[in-house]
One Martini backbone bead per residue (centre of mass of N, CA, C, O) as a GRO file, in nm:
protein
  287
    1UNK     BB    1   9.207   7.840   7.490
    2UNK     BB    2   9.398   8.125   7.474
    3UNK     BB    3   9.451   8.390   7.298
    4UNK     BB    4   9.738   8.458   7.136
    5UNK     BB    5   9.891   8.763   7.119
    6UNK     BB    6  10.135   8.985   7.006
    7UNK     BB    7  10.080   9.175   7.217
    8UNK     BB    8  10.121   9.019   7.463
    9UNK     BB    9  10.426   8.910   7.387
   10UNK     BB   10  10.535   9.242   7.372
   11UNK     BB   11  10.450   9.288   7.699
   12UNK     BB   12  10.614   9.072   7.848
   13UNK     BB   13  10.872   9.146   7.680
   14UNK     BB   14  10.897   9.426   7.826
   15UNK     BB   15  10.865   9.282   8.154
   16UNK     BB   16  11.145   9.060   8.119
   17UNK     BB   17  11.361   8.995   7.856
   18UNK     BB   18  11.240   8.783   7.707
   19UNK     BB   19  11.200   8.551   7.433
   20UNK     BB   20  10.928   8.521   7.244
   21UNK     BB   21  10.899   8.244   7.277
   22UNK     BB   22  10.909   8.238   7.576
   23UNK     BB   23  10.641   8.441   7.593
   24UNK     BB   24  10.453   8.224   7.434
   25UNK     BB   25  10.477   7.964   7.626
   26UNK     BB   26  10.410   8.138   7.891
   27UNK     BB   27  10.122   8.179   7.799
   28UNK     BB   28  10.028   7.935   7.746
   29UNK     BB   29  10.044   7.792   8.001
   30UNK     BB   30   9.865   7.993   8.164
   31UNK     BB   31   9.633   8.121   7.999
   32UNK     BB   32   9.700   8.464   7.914
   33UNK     BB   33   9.827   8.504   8.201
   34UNK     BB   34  10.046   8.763   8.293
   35UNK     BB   35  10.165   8.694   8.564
   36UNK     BB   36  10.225   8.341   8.508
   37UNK     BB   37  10.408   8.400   8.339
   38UNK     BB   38  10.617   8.535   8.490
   39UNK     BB   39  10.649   8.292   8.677
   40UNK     BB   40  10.746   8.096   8.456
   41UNK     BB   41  10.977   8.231   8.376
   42UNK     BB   42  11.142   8.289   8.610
   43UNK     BB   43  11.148   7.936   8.700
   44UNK     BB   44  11.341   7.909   8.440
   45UNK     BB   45  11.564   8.187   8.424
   46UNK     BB   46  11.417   8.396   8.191
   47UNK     BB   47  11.335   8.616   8.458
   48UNK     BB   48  11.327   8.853   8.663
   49UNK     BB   49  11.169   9.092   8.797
   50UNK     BB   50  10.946   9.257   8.702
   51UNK     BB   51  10.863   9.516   8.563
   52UNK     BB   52  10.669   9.789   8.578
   53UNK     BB   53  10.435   9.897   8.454
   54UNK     BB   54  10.406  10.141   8.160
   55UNK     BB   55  10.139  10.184   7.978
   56UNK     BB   56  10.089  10.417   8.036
   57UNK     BB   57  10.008  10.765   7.834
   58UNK     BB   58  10.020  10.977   7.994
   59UNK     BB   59  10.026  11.322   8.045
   60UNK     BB   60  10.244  11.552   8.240
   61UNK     BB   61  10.299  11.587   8.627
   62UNK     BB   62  10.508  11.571   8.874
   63UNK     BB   63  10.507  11.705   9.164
   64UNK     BB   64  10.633  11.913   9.460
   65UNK     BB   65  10.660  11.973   9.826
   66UNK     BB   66  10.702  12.161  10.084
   67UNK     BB   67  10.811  12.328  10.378
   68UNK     BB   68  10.987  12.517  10.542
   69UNK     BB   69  11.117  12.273  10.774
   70UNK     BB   70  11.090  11.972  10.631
   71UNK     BB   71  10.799  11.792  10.757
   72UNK     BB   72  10.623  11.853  10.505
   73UNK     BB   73  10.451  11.657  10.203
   74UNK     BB   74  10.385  11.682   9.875
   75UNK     BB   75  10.203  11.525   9.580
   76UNK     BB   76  10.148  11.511   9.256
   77UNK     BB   77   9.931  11.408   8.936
   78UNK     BB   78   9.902  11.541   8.656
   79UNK     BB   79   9.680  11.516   8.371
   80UNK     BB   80   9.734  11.530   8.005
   81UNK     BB   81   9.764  11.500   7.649
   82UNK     BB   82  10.032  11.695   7.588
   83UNK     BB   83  10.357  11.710   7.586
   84UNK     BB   84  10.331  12.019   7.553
   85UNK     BB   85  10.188  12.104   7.784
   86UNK     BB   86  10.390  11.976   7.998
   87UNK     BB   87  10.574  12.199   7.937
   88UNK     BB   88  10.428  12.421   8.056
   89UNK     BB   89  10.449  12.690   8.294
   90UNK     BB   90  10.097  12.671   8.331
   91UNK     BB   91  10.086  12.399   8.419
   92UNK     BB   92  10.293  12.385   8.651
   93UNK     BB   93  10.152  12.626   8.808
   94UNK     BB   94   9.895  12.419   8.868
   95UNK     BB   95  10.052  12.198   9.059
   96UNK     BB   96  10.142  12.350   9.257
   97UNK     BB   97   9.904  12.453   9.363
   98UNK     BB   98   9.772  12.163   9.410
   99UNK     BB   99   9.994  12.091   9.594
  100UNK     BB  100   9.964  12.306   9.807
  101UNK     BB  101   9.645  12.226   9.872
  102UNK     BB  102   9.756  11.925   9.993
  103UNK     BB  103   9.934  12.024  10.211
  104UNK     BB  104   9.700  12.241  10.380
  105UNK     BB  105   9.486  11.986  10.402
  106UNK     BB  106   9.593  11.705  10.411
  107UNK     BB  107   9.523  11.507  10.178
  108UNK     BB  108   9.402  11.176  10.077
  109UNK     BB  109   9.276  11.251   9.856
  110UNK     BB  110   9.160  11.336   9.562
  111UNK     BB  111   8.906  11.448   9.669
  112UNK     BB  112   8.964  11.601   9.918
  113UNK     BB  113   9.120  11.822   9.742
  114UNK     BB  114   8.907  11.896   9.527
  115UNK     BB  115   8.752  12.069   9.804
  116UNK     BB  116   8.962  12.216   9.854
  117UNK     BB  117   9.105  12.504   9.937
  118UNK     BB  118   9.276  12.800   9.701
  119UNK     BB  119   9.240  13.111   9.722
  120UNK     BB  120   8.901  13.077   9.728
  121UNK     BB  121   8.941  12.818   9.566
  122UNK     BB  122   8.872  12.512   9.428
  123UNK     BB  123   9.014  12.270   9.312
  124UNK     BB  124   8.812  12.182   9.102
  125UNK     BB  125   8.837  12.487   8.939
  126UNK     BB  126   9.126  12.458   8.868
  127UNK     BB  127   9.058  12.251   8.666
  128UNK     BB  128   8.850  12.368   8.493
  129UNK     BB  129   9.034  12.647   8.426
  130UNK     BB  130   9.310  12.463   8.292
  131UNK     BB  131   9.081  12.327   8.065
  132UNK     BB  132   9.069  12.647   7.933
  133UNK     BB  133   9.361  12.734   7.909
  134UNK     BB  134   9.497  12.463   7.750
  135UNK     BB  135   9.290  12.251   7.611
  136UNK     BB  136   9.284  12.052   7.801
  137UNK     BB  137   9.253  11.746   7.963
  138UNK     BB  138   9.201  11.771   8.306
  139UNK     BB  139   9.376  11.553   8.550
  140UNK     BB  140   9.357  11.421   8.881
  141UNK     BB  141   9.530  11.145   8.995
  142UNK     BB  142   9.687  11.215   9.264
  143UNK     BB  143   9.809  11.179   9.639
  144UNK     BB  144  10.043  11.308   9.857
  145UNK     BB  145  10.077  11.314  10.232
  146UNK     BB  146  10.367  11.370  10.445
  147UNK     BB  147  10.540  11.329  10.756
  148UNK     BB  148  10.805  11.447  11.000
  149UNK     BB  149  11.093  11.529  11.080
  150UNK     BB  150  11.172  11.471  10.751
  151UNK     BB  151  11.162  11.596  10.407
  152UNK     BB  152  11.249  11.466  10.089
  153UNK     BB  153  11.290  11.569   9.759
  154UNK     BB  154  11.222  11.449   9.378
  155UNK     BB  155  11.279  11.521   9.052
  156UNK     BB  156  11.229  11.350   8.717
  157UNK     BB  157  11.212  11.465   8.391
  158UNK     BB  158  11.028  11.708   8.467
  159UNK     BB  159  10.821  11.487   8.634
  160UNK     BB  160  10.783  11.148   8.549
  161UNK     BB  161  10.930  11.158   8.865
  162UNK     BB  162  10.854  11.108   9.202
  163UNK     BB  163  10.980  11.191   9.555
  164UNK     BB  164  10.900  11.093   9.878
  165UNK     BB  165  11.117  11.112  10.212
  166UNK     BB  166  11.122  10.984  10.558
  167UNK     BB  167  11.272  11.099  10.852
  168UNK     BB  168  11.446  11.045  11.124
  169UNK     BB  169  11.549  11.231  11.399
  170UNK     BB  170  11.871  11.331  11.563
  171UNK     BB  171  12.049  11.638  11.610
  172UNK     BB  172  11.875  11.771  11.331
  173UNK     BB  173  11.808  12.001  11.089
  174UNK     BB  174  11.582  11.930  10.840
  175UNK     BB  175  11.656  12.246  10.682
  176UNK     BB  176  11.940  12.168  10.661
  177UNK     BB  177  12.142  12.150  10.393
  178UNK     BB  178  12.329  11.878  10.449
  179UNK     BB  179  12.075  11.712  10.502
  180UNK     BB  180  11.938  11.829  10.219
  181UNK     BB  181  12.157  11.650  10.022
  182UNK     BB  182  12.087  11.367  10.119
  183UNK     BB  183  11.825  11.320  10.091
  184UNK     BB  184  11.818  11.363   9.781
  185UNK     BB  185  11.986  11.124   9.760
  186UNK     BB  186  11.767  10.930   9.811
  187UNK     BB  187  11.553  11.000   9.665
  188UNK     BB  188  11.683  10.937   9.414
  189UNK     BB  189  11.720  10.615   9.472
  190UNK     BB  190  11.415  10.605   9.448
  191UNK     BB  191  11.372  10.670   9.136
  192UNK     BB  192  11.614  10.446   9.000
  193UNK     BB  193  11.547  10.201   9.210
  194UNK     BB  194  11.284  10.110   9.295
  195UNK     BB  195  11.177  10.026   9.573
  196UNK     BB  196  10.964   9.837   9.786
  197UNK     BB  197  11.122   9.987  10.037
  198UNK     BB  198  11.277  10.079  10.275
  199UNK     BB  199  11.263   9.790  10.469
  200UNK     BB  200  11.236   9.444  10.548
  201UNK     BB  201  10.974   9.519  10.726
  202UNK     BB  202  10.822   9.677  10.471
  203UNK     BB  203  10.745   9.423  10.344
  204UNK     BB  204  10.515   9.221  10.170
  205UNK     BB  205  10.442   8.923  10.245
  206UNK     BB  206  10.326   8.861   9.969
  207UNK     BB  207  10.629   8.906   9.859
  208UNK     BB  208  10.791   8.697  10.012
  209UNK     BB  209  10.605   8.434   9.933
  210UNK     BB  210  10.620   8.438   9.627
  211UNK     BB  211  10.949   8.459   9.570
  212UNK     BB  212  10.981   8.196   9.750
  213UNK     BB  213  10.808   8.023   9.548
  214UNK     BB  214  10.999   8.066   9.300
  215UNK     BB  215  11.305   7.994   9.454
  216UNK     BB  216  11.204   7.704   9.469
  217UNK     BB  217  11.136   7.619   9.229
  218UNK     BB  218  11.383   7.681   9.053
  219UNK     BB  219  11.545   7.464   9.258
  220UNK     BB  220  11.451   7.220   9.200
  221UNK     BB  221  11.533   7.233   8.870
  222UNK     BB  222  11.803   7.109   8.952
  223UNK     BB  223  11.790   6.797   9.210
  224UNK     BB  224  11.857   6.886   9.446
  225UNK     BB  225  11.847   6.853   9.742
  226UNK     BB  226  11.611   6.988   9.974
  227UNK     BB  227  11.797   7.148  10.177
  228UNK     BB  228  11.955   7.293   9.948
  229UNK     BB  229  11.740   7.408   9.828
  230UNK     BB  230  11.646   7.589  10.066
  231UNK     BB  231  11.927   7.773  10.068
  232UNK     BB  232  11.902   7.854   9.753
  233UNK     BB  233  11.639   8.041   9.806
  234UNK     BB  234  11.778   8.186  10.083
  235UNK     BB  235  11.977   8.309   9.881
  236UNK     BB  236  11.750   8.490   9.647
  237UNK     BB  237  11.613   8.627   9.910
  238UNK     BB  238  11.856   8.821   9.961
  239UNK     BB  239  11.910   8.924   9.732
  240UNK     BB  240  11.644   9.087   9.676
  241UNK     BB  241  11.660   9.257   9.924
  242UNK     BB  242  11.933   9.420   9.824
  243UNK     BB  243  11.769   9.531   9.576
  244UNK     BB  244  11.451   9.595   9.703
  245UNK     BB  245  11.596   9.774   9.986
  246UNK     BB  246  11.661  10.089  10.029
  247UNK     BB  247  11.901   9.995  10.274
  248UNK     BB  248  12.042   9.807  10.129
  249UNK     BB  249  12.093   9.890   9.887
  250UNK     BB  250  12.303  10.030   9.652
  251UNK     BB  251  12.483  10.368   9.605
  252UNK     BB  252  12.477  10.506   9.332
  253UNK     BB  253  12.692  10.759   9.413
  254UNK     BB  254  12.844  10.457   9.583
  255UNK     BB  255  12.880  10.105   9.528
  256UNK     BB  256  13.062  10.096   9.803
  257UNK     BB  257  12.760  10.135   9.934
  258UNK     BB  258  12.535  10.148  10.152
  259UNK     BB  259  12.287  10.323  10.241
  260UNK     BB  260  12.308  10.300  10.513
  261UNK     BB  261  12.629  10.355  10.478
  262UNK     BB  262  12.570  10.639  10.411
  263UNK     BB  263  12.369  10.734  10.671
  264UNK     BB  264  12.588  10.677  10.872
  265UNK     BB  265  12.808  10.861  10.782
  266UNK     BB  266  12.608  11.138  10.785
  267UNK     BB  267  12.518  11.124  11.087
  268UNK     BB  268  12.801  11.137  11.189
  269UNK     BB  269  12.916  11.432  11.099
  270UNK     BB  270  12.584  11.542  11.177
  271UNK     BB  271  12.583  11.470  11.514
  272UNK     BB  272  12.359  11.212  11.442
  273UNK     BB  273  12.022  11.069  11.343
  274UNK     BB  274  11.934  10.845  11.089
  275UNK     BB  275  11.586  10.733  10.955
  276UNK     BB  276  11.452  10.565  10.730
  277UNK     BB  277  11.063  10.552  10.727
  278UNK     BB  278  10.992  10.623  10.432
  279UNK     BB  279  10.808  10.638  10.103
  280UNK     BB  280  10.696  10.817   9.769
  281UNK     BB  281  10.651  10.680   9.386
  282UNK     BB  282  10.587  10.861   9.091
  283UNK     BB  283  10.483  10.777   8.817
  284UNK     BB  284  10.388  10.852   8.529
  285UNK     BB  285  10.099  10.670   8.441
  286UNK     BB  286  10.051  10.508   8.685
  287UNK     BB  287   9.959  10.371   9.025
   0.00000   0.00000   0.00000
């Protein structure tokens, strides 16, 4: 049997909100995994969906940029010792830059990056500089890089989240005003509400293969017909849905409609088309 910490019980509890006892009967039944835990606790009706993890204890700052047009973003997240340096005006200046030298090379990922120029340096050079100037060890987490109709963008807590959200146009010009006013609330909603997907056919089956498997099992422990448990299972991952894809989400700065449904509105107005294509959610510290 694995031996079960005090630390590991504190971890599950902190990632399902579910009573110290019972996060501890479900490690013990696990044998220790943690993710097996966690679908112990689901499936007895003691935790929703698990928070997703957030131990990673980087300092620094996720940034964004786009393009004059509005059709192209970069996101990166840069990572130093101390929320001090953090919030200095010197490191996010150093952020900003290599956020643009992502955009200007359409970087795949971090080395693609690290060997861009900027300015005449290389991004590698640039985070050298960065490691002199700041006094601590300064390391490029990740980036990303999207382009489409339209690109809108959202920082909250000062950098802590980043977002940059893909839209497809007709009849709308993606760095009109009032179309990014819309962009930034939807950027927004994926900030707040962290959605697993755009739309329900870009969720991952094997995301809604477990889903349905817990919710299934759930089910059982009811003792009702076949037939019935999978009504109740077909309607648990239904709420699923409209809780964690983008557009059935409820709309944040609007509960009285979904997110959809404020699209719909939006794109009426501006005598055109809007559809959210994708997005891309930085937590700071996170993966």
């Amino acid at each position: 049997m694995a031996d079960i910490t005090a630390s590991m019980v504190k971890e599950l509890r902190e990632m399902t909100d579910a009573g110290m006892m019972e996060c501890k009967k479900a490690l013990v039944e696990a044998e220790g995994d943690m993710e097996k835990a966690v679908d112990v606790l689901r499936t007895r009706g003691l935790a929703a969906v698990a928070k997703k993890a957030g131990r990673a204890t980087n300092e620094g700052t996720v940034f964004t940029v786009t393009n004059d047009a509005c059709t192209e973003g970069a996101m990166v997240e840069l990572n130093c010792e101390t929320d001090f340096v953090a919030m200095n005006e010197k490191f996010k200046a150093y952020a900003s830059k290599i956020a643009t030298a992502a955009l200007d090379a359409r970087a795949a990922d971090v080395d693609a990056l690290k060997a861009a120029t900027i300015e005449g340096e290389t991004v590698e050079a640039v985070l050298t500089d960065a490691i002199h100037v700041m006094g601590e060890n300064t390391q490029l987490a990740r980036v990303a890089v999207v382009e489409g109709d339209a690109v809108s963008t959202y920082i909250h807590g000062g950098g802590k989240i980043g977002v940059l959200v893909v839209f497809g146009l007709e009849g709308i010009e993606a760095n009109a005003d009032a179309f990014q006013a819309y962009g930034r609330d939807i950027a927004m909603q994926v900030a707040a509400a962290s959605p697993v997907a755009a739309n329900r056919d870009m969720v991952d089956a094997d995301i809604v293969a477990h889903e349905k498997a817990i919710y299934m099992a759930q089910a059982a422990e009811s003792g009702k017909p076949e037939a019935i448990q999978e009504k109740m299972a077909t309607g648990r991952l239904e709420k699923f849905f409209k809780e964690n894809v983008l557009t059935e989400q409820q709309f944040v700065k609007n509960p009285d409609q979904t997110v959809a449904q404020y699209t719909e509105e939006v794109a009426k107005t501006l005598g055109g088309k809007i559809a959210i294509v994708d997005f891309k959610r930085f937590v700071l510290g996170g993966e």
